[in-house]
C-alpha positions in Angstrom: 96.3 -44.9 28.8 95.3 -45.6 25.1 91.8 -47.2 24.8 92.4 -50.5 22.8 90.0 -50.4 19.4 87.5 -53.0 19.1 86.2 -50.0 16.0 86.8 -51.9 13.2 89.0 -54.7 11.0 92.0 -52.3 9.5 93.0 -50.0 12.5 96.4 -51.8 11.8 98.8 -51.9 8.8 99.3 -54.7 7.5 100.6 -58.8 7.7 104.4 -58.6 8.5 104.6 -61.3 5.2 103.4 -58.6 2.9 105.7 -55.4 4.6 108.6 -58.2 4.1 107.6 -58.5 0.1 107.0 -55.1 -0.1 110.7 -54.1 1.4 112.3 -57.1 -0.6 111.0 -56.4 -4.1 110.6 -52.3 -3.5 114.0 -52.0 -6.0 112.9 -54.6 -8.7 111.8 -52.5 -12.0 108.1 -53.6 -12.8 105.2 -52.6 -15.8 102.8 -50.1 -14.5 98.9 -50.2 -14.3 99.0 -53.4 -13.1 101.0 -55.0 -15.8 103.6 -56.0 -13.3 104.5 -59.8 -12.1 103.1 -59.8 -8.4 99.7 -58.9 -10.3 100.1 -61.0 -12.7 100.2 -64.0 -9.5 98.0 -62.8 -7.8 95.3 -63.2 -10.5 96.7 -66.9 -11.0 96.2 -67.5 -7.4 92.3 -66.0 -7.2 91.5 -68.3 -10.3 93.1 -71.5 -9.0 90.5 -70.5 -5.9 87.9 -70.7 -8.3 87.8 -74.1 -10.5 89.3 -74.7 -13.8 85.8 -73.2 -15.5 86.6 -69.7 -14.7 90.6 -70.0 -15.9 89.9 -67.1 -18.0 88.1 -65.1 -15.3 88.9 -61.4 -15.1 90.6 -59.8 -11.8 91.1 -56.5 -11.2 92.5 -54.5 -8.4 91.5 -50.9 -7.2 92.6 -49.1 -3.5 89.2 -49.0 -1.5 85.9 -50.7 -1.4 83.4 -47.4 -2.2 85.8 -47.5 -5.3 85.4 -51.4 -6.4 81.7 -50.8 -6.0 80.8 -47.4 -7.7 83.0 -48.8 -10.8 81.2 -51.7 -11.3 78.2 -50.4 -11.0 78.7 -47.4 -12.9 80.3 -49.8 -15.7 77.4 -52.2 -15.4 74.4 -49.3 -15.3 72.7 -47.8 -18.2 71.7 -43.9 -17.9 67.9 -45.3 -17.1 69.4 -48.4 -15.2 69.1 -48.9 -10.9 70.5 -51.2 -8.7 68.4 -53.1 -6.2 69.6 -53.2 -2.7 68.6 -54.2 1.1 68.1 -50.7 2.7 70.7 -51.6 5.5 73.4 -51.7 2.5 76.8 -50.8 2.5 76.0 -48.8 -0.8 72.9 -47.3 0.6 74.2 -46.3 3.9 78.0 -45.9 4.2 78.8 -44.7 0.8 78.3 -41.1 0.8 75.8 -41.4 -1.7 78.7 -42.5 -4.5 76.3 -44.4 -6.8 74.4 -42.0 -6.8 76.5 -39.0 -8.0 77.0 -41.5 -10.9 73.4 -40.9 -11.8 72.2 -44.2 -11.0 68.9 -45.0 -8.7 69.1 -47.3 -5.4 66.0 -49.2 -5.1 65.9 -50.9 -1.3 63.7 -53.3 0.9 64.2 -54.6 4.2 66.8 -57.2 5.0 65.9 -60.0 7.3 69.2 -60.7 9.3 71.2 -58.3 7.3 70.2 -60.6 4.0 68.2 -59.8 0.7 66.2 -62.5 0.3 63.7 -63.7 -2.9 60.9 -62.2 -1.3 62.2 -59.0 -1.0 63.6 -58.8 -4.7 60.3 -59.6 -5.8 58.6 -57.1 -4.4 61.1 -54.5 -5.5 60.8 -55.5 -9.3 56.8 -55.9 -8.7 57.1 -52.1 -7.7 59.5 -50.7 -10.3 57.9 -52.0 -13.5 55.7 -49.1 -15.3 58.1 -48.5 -17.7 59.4 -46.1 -19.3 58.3 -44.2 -16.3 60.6 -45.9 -13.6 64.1 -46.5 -14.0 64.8 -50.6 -14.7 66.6 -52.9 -12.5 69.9 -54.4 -14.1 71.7 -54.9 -10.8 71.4 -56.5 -8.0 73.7 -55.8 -5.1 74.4 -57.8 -2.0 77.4 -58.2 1.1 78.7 -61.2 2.2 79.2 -60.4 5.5 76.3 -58.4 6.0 76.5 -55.2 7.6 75.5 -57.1 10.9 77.5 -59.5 10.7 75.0 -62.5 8.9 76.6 -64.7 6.1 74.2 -66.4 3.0 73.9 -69.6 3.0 74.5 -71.6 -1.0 70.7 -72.6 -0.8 69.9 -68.8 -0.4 72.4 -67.2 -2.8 71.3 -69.7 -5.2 67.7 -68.9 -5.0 68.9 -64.9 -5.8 70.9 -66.3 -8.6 67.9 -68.1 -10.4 65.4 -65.2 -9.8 68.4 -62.6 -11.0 68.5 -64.9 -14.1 64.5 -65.2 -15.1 65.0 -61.4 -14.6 67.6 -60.7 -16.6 69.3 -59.1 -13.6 73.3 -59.1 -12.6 74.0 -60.3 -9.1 76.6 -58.7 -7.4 78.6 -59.2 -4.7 80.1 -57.3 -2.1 82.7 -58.9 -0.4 84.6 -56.7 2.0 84.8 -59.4 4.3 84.0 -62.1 2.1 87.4 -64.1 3.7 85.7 -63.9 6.7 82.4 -64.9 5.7 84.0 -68.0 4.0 85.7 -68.8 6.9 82.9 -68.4 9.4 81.6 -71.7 10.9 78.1 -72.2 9.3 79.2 -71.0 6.1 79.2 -73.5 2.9 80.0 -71.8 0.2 83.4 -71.8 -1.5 85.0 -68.8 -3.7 84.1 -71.3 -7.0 80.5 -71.0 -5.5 80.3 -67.5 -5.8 81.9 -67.4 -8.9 79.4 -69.9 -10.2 76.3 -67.6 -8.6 77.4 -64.5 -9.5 77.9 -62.4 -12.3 80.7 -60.1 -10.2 82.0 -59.9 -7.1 84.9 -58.8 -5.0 87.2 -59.7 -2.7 88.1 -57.7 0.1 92.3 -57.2 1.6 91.5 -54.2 3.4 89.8 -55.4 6.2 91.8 -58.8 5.7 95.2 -58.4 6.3 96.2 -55.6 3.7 97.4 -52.3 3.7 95.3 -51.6 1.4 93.3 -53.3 -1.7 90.6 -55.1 -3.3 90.1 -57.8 -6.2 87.2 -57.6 -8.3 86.6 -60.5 -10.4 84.4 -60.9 -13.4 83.8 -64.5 -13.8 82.5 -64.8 -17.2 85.4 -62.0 -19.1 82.7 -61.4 -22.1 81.1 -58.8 -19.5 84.3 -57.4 -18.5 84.7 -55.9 -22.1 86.6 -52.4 -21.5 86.2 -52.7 -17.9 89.6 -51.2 -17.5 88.7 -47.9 -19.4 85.7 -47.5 -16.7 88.5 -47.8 -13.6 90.8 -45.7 -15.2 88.1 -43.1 -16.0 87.3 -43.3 -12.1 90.9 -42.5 -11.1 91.2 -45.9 -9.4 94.5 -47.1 -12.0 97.3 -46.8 -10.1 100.5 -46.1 -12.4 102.3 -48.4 -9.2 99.7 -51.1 -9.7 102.4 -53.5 -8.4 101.6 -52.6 -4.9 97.7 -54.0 -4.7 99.1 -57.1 -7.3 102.2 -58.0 -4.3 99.6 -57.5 -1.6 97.2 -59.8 -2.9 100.0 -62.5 -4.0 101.5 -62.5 -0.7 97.7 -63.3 0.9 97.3 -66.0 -1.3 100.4 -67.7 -0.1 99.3 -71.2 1.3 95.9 -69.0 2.1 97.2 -66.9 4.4 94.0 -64.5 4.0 91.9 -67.3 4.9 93.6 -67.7 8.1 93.9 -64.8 9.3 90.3 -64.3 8.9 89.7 -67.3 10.4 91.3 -65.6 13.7 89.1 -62.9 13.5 86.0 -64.9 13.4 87.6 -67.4 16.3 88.1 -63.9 18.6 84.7 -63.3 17.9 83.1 -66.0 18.7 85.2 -65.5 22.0 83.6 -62.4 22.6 80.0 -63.4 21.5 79.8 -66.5 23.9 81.3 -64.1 27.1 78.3 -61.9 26.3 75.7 -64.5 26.3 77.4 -66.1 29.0 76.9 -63.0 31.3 73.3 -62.5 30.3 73.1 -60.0 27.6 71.7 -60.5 24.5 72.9 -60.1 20.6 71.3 -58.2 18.3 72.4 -60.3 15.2 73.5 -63.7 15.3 78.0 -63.8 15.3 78.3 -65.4 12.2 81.9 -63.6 11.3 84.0 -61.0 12.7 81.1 -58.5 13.8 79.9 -58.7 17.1 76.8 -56.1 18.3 75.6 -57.0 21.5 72.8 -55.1 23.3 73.9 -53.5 26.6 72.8 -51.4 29.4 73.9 -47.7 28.7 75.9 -47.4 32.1 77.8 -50.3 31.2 78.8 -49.3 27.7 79.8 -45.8 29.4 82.1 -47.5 31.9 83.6 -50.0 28.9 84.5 -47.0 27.2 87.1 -45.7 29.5 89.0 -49.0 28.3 88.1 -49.4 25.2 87.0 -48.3 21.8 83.9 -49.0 20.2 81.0 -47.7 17.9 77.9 -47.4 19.8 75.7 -48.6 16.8 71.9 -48.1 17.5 70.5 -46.1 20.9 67.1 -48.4 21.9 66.0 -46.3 24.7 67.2 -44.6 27.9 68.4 -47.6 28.9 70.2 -49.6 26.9 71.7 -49.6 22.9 73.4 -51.6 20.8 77.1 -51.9 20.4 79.5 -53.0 17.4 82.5 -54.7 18.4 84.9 -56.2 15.2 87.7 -58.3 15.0 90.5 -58.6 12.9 94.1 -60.3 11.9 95.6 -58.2 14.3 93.4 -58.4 17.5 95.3 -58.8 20.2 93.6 -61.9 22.2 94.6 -60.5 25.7 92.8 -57.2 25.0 89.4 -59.3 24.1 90.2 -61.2 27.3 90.3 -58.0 29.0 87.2 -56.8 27.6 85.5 -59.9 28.9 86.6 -59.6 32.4 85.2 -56.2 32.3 81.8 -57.0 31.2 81.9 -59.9 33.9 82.8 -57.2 36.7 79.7 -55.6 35.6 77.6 -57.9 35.2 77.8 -59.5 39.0 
């Protein structure tokens, strides 16, 4: 028997709406690089998301997320220039070191729930000023969701904004699971709140619904100035564009990426509440579709027979901590299976 994945939030293809578009239009001659009509939409349909101030906002689309963020940052970066980042960062951790084979310095300090916070930007700029001896902060990168799972609050990416400003910093966003994040219950910011906060972010269809796919958007287009020449320069211009541009139009239909991530974060919230329930701890609040509760090590070894999962962090002998995710796709009798296993355990 197949072990059912509880790994991650793209382990399936795509939304049936968008292989239905995809089959429908496949024969309809279209402009390449992302000159085509479905693009075209699916940049109208962002900017509607984001007030009539940013009408002229710039949206781009590449295939992956390591290729969304080493562009911009490699477009935004001087040769002495270093982005500042929370040492749990995707950037810093998962990317195989990408901005840096661009030649460009991470500077890190500790997240508190998976969040940069004022404090810790501070103390980074406070330590990396004897110039021209240190490389200078321009950027400033964060995820929303975190790598554990944490969303910021308006109040707190505000306060990065104003500090980012008096600094003369860009604020970046990373949002590979920003649909989620906007979805999640405590959240209370709005896609026009980020694009007010933030000098450029992105918006993630991989891990929402996609085949493949994300949107970058550059609010204010005076700093998207030959932005296209740095993604073709980076391989990331697809001559059949049309495919991101259809993907992304089809999500935007009646919000259909804001629901399905709404049913990741409901299954998750599912599965957070049945380990609570049955006496085990989290290691990070379930504020979207990550889940990372701390088990004993027996039990994760008997779960495993059933079902996929990263074991994220080993604490001791005894016990570690797991990452579960959910997606779109999650099948909500599998998570109900998953539950009654942890309950059989835990009697």
């Amino acid at each position: 028997m197949s072990k059912y994945s509880f790994l991650d939030d793209y382990s399936e293809g795509c939304h049936p709406n968008i292989l239905k578009a995809m089959a429908e239009t496949n024969m309809a001659q279209q402009t390449a690089y992302g000159n085509d009509e479905y693009s075209a939409q699916a940049r109208d349909a962002i900017r509607a998301h984001l007030g009539e101030n940013y009408s002229d906002a710039a949206v781009y689309f590449v295939a992956s997320g390591t290729l969304a963020n080493l562009i911009i940052l490699a477009s935004a970066l001087r040769a002495h220039e270093s982005v500042i980042a929370v040492s749990s960062g995707h950037i810093e951790l998962r990317e195989t070191g990408a901005i840096e084979a661009t030649g460009h310095k991470i500077l890190t300090t500790p997240p508190v729930d998976g969040k940069l916070t004022v404090v810790g930007l501070k103390s980074v700029l406070a330590s990396n000023s004897h110039f021209p001896h240190m490389t200078r902060p321009r950027v400033v990168y964060i995820s929303n969701a975190t790598e554990t799972g944490t969303i910021y609050t308006k109040a707190e990416l505000q306060a990065l904004s104003e500090v980012c400003k008096a600094n003369n910093l860009l604020l970046m966003l990373d949002g590979a699971r920003l649909a989620t994040a906007l979805t999640a219950e405590r959240n209370d910011l709005s896609l026009q709140d980020i694009a007010e906060l933030t000098d450029i972010f992105w918006l993630g269809g991989t891990k929402t619904g996609a085949l493949l796919g994300e949107a970058i958007v550059i609010p204010n287009p005076q700093l998207a100035i030959d932005f296209d020449f740095h993604i073709k320069q980076r391989g990331a211009l697809l001559a059949k564009g049309r495919l991101l541009g259809l993907q992304f139009s089809e999500l935007f239909k009646n919000d259909l990426i804001f629901e399905l991530a709404t049913t990741a974060n409901r299954l998750a919230q599912k599965l957070a509440k049945a380990v609570s329930d049955n006496g085990y701890t989290l290691a990070a609040d379930t504020e979207s579709n990550q889940i990372f509760p701390i088990l004993p090590n027996i039990l994760i070894e008997h779960l495993q027979q059933q079902f996929a999962f990263y074991v994220w962090e080993k604490l001791d002998d005894q016990q570690s901590v797991i990452r579960l995710v959910t997606s779109w796709a999650t099948d909500e009798a599998q998570v109900d299976a998953f539950i009654e296993a942890l309950s059989i355990e835990a009697k």
